[in-house]
N, C-alpha and C positions, 0 to 999 in steps of 0.2 A: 527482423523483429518489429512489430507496430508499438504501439502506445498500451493497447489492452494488454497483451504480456507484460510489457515492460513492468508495469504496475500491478499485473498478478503475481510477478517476481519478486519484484520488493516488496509486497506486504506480506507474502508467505514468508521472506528473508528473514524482516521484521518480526516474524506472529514465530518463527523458526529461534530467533536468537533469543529473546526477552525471551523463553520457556525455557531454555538453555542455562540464558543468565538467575531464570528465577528459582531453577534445581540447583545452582553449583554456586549462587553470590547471598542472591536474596530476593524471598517474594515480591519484595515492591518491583519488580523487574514486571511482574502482571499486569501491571498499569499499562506499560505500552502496549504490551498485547489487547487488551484493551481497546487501550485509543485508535489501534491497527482496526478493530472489530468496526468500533463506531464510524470509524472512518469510510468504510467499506459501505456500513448500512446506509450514509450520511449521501456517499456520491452515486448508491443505487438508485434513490430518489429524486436527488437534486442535480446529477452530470455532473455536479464541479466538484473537481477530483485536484486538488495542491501538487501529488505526484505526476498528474497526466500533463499538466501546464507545465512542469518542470521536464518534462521527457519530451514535449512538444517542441520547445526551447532546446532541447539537445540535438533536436532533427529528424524526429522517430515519426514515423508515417500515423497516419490515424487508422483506426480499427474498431469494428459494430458500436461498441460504446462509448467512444470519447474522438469520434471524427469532427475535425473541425474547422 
């Protein structure tokens, strides 16, 4: 697994559980979903990705968009 799944992973997990939690706890759970969204629009523009530096840091290879 490279860095580009690794982080297509967790933010679907992310954008997957906060809908989850926001049918079965409570709305405010759509905020992360949210922040998962902007996050996504945030490092299609600018590469710097909080999650790809933390997977890079684990050992995870680089991939088309976050080789470094």
């Amino acid at each position: 697994m490279n860095i580009d799944r690794a982080v297509m992973l967790f933010a679907g997990t992310l954008a997957l559980a906060s809908a989850l939690l926001a049918w079965f706890v409570s709305p405010l759970w759509l905020l992360l979903t949210g922040f998962v969204g902007l996050n996504l629009i945030q490092a299609s523009f600018t590469g710097f990705c909080p999650a790809a530096m933390l997977f890079r840091r684990l050992g995870l290879g680089g991939g088309c968009a976050f080789n470094g």
